[in-house]
N, C-alpha and C positions, 0 to 999 in steps of 0.2 A: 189612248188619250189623245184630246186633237193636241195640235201643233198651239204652243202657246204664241201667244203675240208679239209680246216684247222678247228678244236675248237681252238677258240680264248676264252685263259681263264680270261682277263678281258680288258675292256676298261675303262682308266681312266678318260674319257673327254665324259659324256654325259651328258646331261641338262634334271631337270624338272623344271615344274615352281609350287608350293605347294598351292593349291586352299580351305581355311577352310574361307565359307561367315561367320559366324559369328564374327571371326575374324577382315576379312579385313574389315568388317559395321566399327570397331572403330579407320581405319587409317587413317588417310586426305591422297587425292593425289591420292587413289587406289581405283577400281571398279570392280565388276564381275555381267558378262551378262552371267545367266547360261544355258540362250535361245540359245544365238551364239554363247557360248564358248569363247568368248574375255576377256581379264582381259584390262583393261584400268591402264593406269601409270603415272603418270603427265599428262593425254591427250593424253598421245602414245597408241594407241589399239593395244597389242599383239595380234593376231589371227592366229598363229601354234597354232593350235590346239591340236598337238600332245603333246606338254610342256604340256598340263595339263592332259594329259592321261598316270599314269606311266601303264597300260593295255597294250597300242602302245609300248611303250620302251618293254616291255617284250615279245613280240610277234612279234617285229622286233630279236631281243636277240633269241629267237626259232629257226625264221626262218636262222638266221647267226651263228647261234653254239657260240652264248658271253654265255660265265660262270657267267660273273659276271660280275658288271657295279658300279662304283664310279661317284655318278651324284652331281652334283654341280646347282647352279642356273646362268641362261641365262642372258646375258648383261643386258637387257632392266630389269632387276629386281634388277642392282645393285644401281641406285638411290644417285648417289654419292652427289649430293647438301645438303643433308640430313645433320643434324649436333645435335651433345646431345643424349636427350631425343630419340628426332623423329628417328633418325638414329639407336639407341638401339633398338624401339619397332620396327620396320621393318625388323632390320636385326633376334630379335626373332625370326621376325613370319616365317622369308624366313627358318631360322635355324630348328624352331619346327617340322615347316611344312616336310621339306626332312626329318628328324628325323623319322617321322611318315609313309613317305610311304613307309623309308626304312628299319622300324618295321615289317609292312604291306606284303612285298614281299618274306616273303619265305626264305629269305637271297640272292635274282636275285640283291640287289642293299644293299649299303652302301654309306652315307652321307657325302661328303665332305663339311663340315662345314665355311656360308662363313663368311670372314672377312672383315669389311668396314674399308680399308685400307685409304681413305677421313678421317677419325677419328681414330688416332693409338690408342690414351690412350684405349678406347672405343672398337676396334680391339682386344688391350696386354688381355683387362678381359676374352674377351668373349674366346681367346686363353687358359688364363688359367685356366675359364669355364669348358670348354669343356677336357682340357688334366685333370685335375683334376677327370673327371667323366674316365678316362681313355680310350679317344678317340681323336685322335694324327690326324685325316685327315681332311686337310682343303682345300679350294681354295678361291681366292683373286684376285682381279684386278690387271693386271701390272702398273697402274697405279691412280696419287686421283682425276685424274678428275682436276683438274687447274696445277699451275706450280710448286709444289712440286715433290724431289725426293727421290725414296726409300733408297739414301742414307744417308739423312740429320737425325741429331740426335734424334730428337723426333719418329722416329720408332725403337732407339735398345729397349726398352720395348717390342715391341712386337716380335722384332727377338730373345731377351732373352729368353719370355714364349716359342717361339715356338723350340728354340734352347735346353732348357732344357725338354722342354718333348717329341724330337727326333722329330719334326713331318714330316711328308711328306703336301708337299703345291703345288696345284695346281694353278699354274698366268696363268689366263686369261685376255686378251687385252680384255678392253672396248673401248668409242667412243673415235676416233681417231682426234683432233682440228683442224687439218692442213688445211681452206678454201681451201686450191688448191686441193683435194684430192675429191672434191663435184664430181668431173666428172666422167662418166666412172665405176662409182663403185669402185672407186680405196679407200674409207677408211673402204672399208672390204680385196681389191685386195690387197692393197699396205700397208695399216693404219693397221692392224691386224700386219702384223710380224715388223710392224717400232713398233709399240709400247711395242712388247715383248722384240725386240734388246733396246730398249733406256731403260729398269724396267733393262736387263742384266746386262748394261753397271754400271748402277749405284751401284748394288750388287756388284759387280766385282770391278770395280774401288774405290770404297769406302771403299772395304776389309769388308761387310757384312758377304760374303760367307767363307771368309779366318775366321774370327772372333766365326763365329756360324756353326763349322765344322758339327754340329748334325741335322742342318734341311735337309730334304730329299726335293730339289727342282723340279717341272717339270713344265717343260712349253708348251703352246700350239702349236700347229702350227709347229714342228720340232723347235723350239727355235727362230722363227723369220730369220732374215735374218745374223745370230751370224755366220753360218758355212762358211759363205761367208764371214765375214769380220774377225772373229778369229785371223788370219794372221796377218792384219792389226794393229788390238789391240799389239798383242805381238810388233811388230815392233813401234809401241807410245811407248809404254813400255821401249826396249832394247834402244832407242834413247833418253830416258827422256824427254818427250815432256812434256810444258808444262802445267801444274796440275796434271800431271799422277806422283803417290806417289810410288816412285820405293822402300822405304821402307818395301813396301808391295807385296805382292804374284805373281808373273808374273801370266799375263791372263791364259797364255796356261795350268798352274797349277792347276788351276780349273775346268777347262772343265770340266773333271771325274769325279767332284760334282752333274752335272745336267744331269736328266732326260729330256727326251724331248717323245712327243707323235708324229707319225709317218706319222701326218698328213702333206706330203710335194707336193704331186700330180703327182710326178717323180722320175725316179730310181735314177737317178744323181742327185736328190735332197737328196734322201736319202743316197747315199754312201758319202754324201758330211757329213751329220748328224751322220753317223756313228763314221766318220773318227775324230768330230769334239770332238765330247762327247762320244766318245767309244760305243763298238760294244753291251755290255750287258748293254747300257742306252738309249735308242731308244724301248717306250712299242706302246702298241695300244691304239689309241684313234679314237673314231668317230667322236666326233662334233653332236651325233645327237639329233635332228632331223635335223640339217641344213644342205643346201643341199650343202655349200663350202666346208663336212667333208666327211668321210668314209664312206656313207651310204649304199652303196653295198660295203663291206670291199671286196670280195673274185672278185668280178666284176673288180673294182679298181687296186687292187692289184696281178693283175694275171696273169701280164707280170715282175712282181720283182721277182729277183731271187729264188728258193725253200729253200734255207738256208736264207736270207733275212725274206723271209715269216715265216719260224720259228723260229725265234727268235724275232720276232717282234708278234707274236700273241700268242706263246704259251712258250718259255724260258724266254724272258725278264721276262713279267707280270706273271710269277709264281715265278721268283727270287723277285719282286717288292712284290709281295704280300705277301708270307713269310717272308720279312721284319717287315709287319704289324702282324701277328700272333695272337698276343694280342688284336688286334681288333673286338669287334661285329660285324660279320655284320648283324646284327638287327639293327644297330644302328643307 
């Protein structure tokens, strides 16, 4: 493979999935076939294979000049029905597990720590768990998986923990409800950035983001479909529509809070993502191993502008990651 162009000095948005059989033997609900490489999940058979090879991550990483890689766990491992006990011992294990390969790696990866955002009390500990051991990187579902929203009271606990120990949070969309959306592929096509814009809205409109100036946000997917309606927002806003709390922050005032990863598929998608959330807040992320993400970043990306492409793979995420400083990455 030739020599790609740019080093890309990190990507904040890749997946493993953390494979320790002794472990999983004592979870209900979980299996591993160490024959075919499938982990089975409720019945769902994961089989990317590559989730359970951080080897693949790092040899994709080689061949694309990534520095560094902040990996999180995959949808199908967020398991949001879970509640208590059950929900604690899983999210351990998905926790330990990253923890470990990204001991294991040399310092190629760093563990964004997740949180089962289905159970905040549960979420706030294992937040201030982990910022107490003095490791501030997390990622989270945009959403719990039924009809709660990230703005209603029972989650300022956990925007507090993460508020006071600065943290940077990765939200990623899980499964997407909407029955009409079965077709087509549309609730990965459509259902992925509808669900980062609806976890937006409610941050935003409920003055979460205005409240807990210290969490460092980012979101998947260029922020969903926000740069597109931004506009829109402010104008609810400047008009006092009703439920919109104009005591609180106009939209467009926050923008410059959130990060977003630069996964959008198009240039005018991305000038739109610049424009919306500013120019030094747009990093690199792949998405990988999935194939809806960056997985040839230099391939993909090699009709965007030369200044575009620099500051999305190599000035952002070194401004992003000197923020973290204080971070292991052994961790």
């Amino acid at each position: 493979m030739a020599a790609p162009q740019h080093r890309i000095l990190l990507d904040v948005h890749a997946h493993l999935a953390p494979v320790v059989p002794s472990r999983l033997a004592g979870l209900d609900g979980v299996a591993w076939d160490p024959d075919k490489m499938v982990m089975t999940v409720d019945g769902h058979a994961v089989g990317m294979k590559p989730l359970f090879r951080p080897e693949a991550l790092r040899a994709w990483m080689a061949d694309n000049g990534v520095a560094h890689a902040w990996i999180s766990a995959p949808p199908p491992l967020y398991r949001q029905h879970l509640r208590g006990a059950s929900a604690r011992a899983w999210v351990d294990y998905v926790n330990d597990g990253l923890g470990a390969i990204a001991a294991s790696s040399d310092g190629a990866f760093t563990a964004l720590m997740h949180l089962p955002v289905e159970e905040p009390a549960e979420a706030a500990a294992i937040a201030k768990t982990w910022i107490d051991r003095g490791h501030a990187l997390f990622a989270m579902p945009t959403g719990t998986g039924d009809d709660r929203t990230l703005g209603q009271p029972e989650f300022e606990p956990l925007w507090q923990a993460l508020d006071d120990g600065g943290a940077f949070v990765f939200f990623h969309p899980g499964e997407c409800a909407d029955g009409r959306l079965t077709s087509f592929y549309l609730t990965n096509l459509l259902g992925n950035p509808y669900e980062s814009t609806v976890a937006l809205a409610h941050l935003i409109f409920s003055g979460v983001l205005e409240r807990r100036p210290n969490i460092v946000p980012c979101f998947a997917h260029s922020g969903g479909l926000l740069p597109m309606v931004a506009g829109r927002w402010q104008r609810g806003y400047a008009t006092s529509r009703p439920g919109v709390d104009t005591a609180l922050a106009p939209p467009a005032t926050l923008l410059s809070r959130i990060h977003v990863d630069c996964i959008c598929h198009g240039e005018a998608a991305a000038e739109l993502a610049d424009r919306t959330f500013g120019f030094e807040n747009v990093v690199f992320g792949s998405d990988w191993p999935f194939p809806m993400g960056l997985v040839e970043p230099h391939e993909q990306l090699k009709d965007f502008a030369a200044e575009r492409r620099t500051r999305y793979l190599v000035d952002n995420p070194a401004r992003l990651r000197a923020r973290f400083t204080a971070e292991k990455d052994s961790t």
